[in-house]
C-alpha positions as CSV (number, residue, x, y, z in Angstrom):
1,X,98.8,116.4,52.2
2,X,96.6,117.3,49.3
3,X,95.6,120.6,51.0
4,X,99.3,121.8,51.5
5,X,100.0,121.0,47.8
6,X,97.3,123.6,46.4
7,X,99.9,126.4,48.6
8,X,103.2,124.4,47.8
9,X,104.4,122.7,45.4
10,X,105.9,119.5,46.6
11,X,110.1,120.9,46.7
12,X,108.5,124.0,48.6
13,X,106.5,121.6,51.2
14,X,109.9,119.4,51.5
15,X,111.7,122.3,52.3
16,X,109.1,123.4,55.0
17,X,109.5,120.0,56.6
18,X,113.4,119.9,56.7
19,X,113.1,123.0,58.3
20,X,111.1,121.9,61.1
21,X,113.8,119.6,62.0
22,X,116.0,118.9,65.5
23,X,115.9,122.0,67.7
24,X,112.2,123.6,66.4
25,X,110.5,120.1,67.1
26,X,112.8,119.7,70.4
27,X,111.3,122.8,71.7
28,X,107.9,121.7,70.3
29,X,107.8,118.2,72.1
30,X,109.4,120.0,74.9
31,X,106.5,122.4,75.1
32,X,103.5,119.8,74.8
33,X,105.2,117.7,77.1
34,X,105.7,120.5,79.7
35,X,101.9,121.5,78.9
36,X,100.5,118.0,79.2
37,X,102.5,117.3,82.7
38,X,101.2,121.1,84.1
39,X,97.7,119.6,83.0
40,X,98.3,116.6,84.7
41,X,99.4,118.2,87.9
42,X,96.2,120.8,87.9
43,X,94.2,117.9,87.7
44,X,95.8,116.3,90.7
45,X,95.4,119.7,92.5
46,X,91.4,119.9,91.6
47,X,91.6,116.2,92.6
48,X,92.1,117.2,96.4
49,X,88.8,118.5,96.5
50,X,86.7,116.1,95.7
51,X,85.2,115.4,99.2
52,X,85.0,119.0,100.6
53,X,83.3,119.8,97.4
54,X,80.6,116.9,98.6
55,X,80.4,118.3,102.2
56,X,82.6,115.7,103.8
57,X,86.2,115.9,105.7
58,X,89.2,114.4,105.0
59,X,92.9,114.3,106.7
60,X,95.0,116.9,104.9
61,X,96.9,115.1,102.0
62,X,100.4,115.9,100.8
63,X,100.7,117.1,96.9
64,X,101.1,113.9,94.7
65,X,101.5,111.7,98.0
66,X,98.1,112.1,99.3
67,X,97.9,110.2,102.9
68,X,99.8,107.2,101.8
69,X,102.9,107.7,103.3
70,X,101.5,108.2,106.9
71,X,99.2,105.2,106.6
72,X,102.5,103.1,105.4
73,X,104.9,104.7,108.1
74,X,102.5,103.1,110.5
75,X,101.8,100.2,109.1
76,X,98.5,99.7,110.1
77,X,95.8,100.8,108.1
78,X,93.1,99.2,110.2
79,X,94.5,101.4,113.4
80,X,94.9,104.5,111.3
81,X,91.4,104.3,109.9
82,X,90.2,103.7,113.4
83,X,91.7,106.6,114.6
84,X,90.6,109.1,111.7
85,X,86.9,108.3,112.5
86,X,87.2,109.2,115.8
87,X,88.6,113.2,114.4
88,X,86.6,113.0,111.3
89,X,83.0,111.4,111.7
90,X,81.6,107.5,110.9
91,X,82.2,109.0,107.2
92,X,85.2,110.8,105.5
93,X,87.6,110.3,102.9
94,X,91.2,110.1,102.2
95,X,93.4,109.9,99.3
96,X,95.8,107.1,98.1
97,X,98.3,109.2,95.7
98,X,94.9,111.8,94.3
99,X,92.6,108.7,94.1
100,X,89.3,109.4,96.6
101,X,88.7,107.0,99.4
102,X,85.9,106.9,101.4
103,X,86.0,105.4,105.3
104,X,82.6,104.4,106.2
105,X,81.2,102.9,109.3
106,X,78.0,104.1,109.8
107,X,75.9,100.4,109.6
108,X,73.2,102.0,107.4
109,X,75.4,103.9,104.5
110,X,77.7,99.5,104.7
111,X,74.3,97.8,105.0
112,X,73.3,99.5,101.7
113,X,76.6,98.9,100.1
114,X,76.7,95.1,101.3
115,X,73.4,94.0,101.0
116,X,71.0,96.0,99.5
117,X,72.5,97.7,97.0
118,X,75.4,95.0,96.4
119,X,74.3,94.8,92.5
120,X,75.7,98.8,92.5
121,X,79.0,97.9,94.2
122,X,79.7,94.7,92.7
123,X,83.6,95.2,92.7
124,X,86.3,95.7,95.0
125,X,88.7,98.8,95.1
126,X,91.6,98.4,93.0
127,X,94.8,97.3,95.0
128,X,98.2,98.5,93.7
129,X,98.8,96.1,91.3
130,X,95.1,94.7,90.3
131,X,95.2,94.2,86.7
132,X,92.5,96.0,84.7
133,X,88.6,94.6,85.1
134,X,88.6,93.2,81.5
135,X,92.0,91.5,81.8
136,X,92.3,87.8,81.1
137,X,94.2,86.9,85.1
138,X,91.3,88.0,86.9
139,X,90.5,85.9,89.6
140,X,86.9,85.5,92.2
141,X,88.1,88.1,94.4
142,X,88.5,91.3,91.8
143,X,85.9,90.0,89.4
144,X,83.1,92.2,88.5
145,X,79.8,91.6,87.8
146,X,78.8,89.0,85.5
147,X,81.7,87.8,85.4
148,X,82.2,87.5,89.4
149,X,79.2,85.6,89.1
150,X,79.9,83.3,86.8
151,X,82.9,82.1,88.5
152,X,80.9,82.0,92.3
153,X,78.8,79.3,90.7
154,X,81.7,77.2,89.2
155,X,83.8,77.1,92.5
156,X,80.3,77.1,95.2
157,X,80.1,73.5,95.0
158,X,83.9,73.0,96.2
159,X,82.5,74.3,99.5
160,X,79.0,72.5,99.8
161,X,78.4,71.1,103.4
162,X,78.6,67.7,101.7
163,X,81.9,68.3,100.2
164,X,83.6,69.5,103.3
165,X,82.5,66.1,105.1
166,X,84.6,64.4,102.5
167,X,87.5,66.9,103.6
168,X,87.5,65.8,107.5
169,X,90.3,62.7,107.6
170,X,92.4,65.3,105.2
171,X,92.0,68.4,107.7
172,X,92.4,66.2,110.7
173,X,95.4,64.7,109.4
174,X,96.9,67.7,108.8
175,X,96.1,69.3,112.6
176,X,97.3,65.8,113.9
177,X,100.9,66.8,112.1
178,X,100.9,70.0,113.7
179,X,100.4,68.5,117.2
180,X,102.9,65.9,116.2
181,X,105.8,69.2,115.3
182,X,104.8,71.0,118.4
183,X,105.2,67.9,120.6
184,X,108.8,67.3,119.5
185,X,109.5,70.7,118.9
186,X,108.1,72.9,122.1
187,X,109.0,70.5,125.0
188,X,107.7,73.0,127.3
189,X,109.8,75.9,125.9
190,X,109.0,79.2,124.7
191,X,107.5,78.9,121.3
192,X,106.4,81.7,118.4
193,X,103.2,79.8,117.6
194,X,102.7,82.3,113.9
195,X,105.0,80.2,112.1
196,X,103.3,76.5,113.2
197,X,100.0,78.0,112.2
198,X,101.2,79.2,108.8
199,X,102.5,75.8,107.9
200,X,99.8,74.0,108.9
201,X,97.4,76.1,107.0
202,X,98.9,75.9,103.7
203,X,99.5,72.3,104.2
204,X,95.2,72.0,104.8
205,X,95.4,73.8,101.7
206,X,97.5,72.2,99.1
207,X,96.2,68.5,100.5
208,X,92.3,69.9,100.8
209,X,92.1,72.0,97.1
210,X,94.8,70.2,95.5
211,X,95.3,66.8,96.4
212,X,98.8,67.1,97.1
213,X,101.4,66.3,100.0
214,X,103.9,69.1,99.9
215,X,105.1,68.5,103.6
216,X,105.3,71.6,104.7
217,X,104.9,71.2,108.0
218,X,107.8,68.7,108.7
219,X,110.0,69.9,105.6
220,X,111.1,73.4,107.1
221,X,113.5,74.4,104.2
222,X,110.6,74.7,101.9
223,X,110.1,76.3,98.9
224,X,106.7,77.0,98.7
225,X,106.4,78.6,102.4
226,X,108.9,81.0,101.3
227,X,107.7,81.9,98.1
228,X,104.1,82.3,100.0
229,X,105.5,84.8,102.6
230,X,107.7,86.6,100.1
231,X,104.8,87.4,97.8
232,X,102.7,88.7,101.0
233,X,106.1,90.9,101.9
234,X,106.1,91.9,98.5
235,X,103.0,92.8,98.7
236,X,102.5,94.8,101.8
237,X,105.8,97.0,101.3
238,X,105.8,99.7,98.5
239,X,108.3,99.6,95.8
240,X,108.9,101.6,92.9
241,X,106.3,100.0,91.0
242,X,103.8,100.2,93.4
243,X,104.7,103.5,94.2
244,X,103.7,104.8,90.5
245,X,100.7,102.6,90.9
246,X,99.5,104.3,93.5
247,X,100.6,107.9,93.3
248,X,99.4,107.9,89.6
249,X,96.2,105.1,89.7
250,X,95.5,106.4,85.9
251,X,98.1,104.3,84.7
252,X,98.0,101.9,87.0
253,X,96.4,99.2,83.9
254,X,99.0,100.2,81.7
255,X,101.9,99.1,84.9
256,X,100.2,96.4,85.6
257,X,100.4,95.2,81.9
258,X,103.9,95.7,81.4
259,X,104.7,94.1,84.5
260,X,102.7,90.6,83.4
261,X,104.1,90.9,79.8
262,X,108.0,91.6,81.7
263,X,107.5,88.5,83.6
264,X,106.0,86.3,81.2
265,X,109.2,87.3,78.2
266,X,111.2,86.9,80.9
267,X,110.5,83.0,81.9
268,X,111.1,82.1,78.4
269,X,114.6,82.6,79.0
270,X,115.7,82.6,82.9
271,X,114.8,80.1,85.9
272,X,111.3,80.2,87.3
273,X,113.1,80.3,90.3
274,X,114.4,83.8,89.9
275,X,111.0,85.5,88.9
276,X,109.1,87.6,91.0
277,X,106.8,85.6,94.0
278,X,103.6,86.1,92.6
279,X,105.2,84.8,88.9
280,X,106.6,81.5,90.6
281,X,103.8,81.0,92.1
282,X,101.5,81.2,88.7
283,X,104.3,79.1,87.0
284,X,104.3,76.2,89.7
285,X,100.1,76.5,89.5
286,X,100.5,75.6,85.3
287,X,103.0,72.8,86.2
288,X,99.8,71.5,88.9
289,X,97.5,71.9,86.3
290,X,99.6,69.6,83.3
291,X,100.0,67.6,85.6
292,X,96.9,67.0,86.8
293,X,95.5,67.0,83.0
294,X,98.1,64.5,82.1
295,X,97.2,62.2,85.3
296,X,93.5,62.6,86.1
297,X,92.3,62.2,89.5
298,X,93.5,60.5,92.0
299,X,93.1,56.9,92.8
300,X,89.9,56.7,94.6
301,X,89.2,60.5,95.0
302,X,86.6,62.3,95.0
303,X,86.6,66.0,92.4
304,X,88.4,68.2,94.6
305,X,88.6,72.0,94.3
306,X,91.3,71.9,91.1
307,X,89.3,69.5,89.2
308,X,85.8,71.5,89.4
309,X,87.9,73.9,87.8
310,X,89.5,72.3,85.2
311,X,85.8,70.5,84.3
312,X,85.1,74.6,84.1
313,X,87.3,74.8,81.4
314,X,86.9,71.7,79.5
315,X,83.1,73.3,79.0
316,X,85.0,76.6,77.8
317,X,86.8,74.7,75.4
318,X,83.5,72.6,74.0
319,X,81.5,74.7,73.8
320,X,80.8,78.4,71.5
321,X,80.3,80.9,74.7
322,X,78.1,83.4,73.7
323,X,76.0,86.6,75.3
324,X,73.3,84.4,75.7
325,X,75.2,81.5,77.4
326,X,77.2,83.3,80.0
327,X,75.5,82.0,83.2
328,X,77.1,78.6,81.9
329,X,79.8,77.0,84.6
330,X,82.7,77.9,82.9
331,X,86.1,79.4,83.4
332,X,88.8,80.2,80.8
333,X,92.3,78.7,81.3
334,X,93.6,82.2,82.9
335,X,90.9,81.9,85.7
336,X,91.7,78.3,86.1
337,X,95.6,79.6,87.0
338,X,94.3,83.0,89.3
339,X,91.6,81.2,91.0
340,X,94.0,78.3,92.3
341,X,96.5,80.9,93.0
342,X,93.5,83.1,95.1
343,X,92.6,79.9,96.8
344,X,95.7,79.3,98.2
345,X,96.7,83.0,99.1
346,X,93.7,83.9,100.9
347,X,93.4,81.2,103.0
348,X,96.9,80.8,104.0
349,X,97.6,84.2,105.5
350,X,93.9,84.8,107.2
351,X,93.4,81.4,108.7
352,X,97.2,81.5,110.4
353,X,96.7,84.6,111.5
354,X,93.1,83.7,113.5
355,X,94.7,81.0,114.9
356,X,98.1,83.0,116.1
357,X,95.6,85.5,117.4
358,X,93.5,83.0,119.1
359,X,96.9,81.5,120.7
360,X,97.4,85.1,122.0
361,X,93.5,85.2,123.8
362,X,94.5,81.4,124.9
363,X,97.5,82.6,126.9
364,X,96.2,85.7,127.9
365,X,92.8,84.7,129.4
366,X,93.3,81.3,130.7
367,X,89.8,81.4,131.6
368,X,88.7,81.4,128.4
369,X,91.3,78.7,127.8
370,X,89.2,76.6,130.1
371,X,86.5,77.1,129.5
372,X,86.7,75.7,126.5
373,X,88.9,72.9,127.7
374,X,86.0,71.8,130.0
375,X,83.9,72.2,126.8
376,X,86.2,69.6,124.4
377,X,86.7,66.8,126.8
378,X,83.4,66.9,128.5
379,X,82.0,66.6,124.4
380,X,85.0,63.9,123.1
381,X,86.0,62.4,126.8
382,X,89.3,60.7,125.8
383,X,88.3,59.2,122.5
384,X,90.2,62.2,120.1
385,X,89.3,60.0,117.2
386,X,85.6,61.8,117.3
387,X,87.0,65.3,116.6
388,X,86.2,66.3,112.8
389,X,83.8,69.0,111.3
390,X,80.8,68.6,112.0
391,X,81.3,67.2,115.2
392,X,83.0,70.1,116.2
393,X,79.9,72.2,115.2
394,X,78.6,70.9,118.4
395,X,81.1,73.1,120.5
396,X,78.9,76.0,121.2
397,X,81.8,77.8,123.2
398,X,84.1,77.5,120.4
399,X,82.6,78.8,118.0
400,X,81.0,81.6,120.5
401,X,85.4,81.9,121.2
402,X,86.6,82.0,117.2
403,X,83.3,85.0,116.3
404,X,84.6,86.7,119.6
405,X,88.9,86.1,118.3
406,X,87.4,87.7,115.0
407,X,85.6,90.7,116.2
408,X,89.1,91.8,118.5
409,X,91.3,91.2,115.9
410,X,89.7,91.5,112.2
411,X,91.7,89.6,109.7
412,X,92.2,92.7,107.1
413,X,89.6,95.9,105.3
414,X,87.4,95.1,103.4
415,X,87.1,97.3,100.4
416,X,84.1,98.0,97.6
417,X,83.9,99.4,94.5
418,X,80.9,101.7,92.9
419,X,79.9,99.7,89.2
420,X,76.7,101.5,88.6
421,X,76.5,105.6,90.3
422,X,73.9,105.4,92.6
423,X,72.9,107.0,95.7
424,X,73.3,105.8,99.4
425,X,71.4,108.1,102.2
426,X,72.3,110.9,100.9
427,X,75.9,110.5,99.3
428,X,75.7,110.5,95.8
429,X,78.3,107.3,94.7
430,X,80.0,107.5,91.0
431,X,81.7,105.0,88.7
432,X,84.4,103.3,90.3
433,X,84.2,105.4,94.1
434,X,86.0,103.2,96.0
435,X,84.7,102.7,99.9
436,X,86.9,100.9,102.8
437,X,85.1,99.8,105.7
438,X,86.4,100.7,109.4
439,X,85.8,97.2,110.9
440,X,87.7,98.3,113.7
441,X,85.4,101.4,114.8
442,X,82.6,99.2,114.3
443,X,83.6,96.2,115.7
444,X,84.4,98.4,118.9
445,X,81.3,100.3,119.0
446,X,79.6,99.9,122.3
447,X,76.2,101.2,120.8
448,X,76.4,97.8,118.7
449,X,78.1,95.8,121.1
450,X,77.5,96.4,124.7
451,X,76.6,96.1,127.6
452,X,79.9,94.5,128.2
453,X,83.0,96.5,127.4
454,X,83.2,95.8,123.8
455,X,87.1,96.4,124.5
456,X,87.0,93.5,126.6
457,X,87.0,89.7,125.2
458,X,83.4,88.4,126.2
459,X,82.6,85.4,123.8
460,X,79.2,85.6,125.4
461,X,78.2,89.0,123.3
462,X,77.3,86.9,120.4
463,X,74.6,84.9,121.6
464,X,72.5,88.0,121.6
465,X,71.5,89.3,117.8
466,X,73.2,92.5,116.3
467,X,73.1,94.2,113.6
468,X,73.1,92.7,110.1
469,X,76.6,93.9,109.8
470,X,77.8,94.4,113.0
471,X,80.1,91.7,112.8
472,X,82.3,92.0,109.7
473,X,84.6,88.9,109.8
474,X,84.0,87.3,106.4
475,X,82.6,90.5,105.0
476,X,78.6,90.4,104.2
477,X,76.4,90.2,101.6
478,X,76.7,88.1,98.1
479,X,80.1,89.1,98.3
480,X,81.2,87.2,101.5
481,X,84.2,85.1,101.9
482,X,83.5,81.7,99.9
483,X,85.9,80.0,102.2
484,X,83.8,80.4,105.2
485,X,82.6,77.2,106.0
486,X,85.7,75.7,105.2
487,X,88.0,78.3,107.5
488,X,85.5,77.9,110.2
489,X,86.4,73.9,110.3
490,X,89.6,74.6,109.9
491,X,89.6,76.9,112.9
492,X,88.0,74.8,115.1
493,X,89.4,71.4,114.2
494,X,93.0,73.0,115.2
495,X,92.0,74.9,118.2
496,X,90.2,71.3,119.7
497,X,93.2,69.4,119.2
498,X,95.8,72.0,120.5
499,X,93.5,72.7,123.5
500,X,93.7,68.8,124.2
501,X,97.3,68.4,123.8
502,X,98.7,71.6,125.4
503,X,97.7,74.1,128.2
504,X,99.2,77.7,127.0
505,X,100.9,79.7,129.2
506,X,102.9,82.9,129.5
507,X,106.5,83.6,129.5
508,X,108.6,85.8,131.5
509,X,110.1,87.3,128.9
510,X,107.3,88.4,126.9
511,X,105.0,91.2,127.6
512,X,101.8,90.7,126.7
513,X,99.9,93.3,127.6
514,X,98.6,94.3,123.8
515,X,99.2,92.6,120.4
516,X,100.7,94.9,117.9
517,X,99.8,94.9,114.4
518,X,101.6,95.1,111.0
519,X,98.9,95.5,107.8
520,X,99.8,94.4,104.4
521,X,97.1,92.6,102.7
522,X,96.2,91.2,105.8
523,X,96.7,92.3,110.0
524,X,99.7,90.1,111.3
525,X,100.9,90.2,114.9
526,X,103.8,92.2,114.4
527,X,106.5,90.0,116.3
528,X,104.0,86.6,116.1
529,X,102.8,85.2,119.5
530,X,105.2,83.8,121.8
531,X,104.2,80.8,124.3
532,X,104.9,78.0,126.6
533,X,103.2,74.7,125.1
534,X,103.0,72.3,128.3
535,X,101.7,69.2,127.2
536,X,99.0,68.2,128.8
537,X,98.5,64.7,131.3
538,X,96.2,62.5,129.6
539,X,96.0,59.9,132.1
């Protein structure tokens, strides 16, 4: 101001700014506007580039669009990353909106990424609506560094061989119930096994990590199974949001923001019931929490998965966290919410969906079926009261049967992120490169997994030893699903009891000669798997 008043006096410079009024600053906002979004575009144009200009191919992309809307018209990414490789090589890239993928299999360039250079990829890409890496909902699966650690060590101990002991009567009450529904409810009849698996998953859930009986399984008209599958629907299909998310992944923090703070202004004055899934859902979480701050635990139980967390927190809230402190087991009230939220999520769609696919092996192989049959009574005899977890870990088919369900149908892509620009066998990684694994192409490799026809089911294949990440089914590396163990139990419980109770067999209406795929978050048998449940003599 100063400098304009040695040229003007102050009527003259008053003059000069009414006279840069309406149409001359129109045209001038009009102009930078115009010049910033010509920018922008150039920069999307370079952006195409990027992986010729580091010597690698890439499927042609469409201006602003990239390869998105072919991967989404089919609706399988797995399938369409599968099928690139075989064009393009063991690595290329692709392009979500102008954001760089890269689509590696090649075991050395993942066994680096995984294992040996995990500290440099210590995050996974960003999904379309991931809130930003310093933002307060983060949760275990899109943490980062430090911070990912810190919360690995609060929630390890919920999955401690000793803890899931205690979780046996819970988990085999809960496959007892599903036996119980499918007894009444098949009666020898064609039955869509997805649905019975879903339930009884998210009931193992909510009774396992949160000590409570939401009935899910006999209750059909229930609210939380269709919030669940509404938030994976949601999800999986791109809307406008997600669109922008996408197409311009800049601002994707800055959506993602306004989206929480939308949500949150809005429960102050409308219904939980009428926010968005993935709102409810965090809303209904709080109310657990109260409720379980107001009540303590349960009479005679044990610290389940919610209270670990909360005792998390009560150590945020006591004590002064500081730089020198941070390796200390605690979690901020935020986590507590998107950690419980994770918990459930990723277990309910992934454990279902092995257990739909394993229905699908069961009634297409019935000499798989048993096999393992032969394997459960010869082990329990007639006395079902033995079956739990760790006597299950005794079934040496089984668990040869679940690896083998896994490696034919992988549960989703898994995904990394570059923290720290390093260099992998040649390919020079930067900040935030994001890298998608094609578990198909490897887990159909028959250099990695022959002699037999790794196109065939052979549960046998994995008694001989494979690469370090040959098999990708809870990922690899520091980073590998925490729910493992637990899954695993929860997996083989179910499949021992429903392979005692019913014999699966085909129907005449269904064909079954391949099971198609829809991929979200996660791969889901695109019409579920259809059966005949006869119930087996027991005499």
């Amino acid at each position: 101001m100063d400098y304009y008043l040695k040229y003007f006096s102050l009527e003259e410079f008053k003059q000069f700014i009414n006279e840069l009024d309406s149409p001359y600053i129109l045209k001038l906002t009009a102009v930078g506007l115009t010049t910033l979004c010509l920018v922008y575009l150039g920069k999307i144009w370079y952006s195409y580039g990027y992986f010729k200009r580091r010597g690698f191919n890439n499927p042609k992309p469409e201006f602003l669009f990239g390869n998105v809307r072919s991967v989404y018209k089919k609706k399988n990414l797995s399938e369409q990353y599968q099928e690139w490789t075989k064009t393009y090589g063991k690595t290329y890239g692709y392009f979500e909106g102008h954001m760089p993928v890269y689509v590696i299999s090649d075991l050395d360039i993942v066994h680096e990424i995984f294992i040996k250079q995990s500290s440099n990829f210590a995050a996974r890409k960003k999904m379309h609506l991931n809130p930003r890496d310093s933002g307060p909902t983060i949760d275990l699966l899109i943490a980062t560094q430090s911070r990912w650690k810190r919360m690995r060590m609060v929630m390890n101990p919920t999955f401690s061989s000793s803890k899931l002991k205690e979780l046996d009567p819970i988990l085999v009450l809960c496959a007892d119930r599903l036996i119980d529904v499918l007894n009444k409810e098949s009666d020898n009849n064609e039955v869509n096994v997805s649905q019975y698996m879903k339930r009884f998953t998210m009931d193992s859930i909510w009774n396992c990590a949160f000590g409570i009986d939401i009935n899910i399984q006999y209750e059909k008209e229930n609210e939380y199974f269709y919030k669940c599958e509404d938030i994976f629907r949601s999800l999986a299909d791109l809307n406008l949001v997600t669109y922008v998310a996408d197409y311009f992944h800049e601002f994707r923090s800055m959506i993602v923001d306004l989206l929480i703070v939308s949500q949150r202004f809005l429960s102050i004055f409308i219904d939980s019931n009428k926010l968005l899934a993935l709102f409810w859902l965090r809303y209904k979480v709080k109310e657990l929490v109260e409720f379980r701050k107001q009540n303590g635990l349960l009479a005679n139980r044990k610290k389940d998965y919610i209270q670990l967390l909360l005792d998390a927190n009560e150590q945020f809230k006591n004590e002064k966290i500081t730089n020198t402190n941070l390796n200390k087991k605690y979690l901020t009230e935020n986590e507590v919410y998107s950690n419980l939220m994770l918990f459930m999520l990723a277990g309910y769609e992934t454990t279902s969906n092995t257990l739909t696919n394993a229905s699908f092996v069961l009634v297409t192989h019935p000499n798989e079926q048993m096999k393992l049959y032969e394997e459960i009574t010869s082990h329990f005899g007639s006395d079902l009261s033995l079956v739990n977890s760790e006597s299950v870990q005794d079934l040496e088919y089984l668990d040869l049967f679940i690896k083998e369900v896994l490696r034919v149908y992988p549960i989703s892509t898994i995904f990394r992120r570059c923290t720290n620009p390093t260099q992998v066998k040649g390919i020079n990684f930067g900040l935030n490169d994001s890298i998608a694994i094609d578990i198909l192409s490897i887990h159909y490799d028959e250099e990695l997994w022959g002699p037999v026809d790794p196109n065939l089911f052979y549960p046998l294949r994995h008694k001989e030893k494979r690469h370090p990440v040959a098999f990708m089914g809870f990922g690899a590396g520091p980073r590998n699903c925490i729910g493992m163990k637990f899954a695993i139990n929860e997996l083989k419980i179910a499949i021992a009891k429903l392979i005692i109770n019913f014999e699966f067999l085909k129907s005449d209406r269904i064909n079954y000669e391949k099971l198609e795929f829809e991929e979200g978050i996660v791969r889901i048998a695109a019409n579920g798997v259809t059966v005949i449940l006869k119930k087996r003599n027991k005499d």
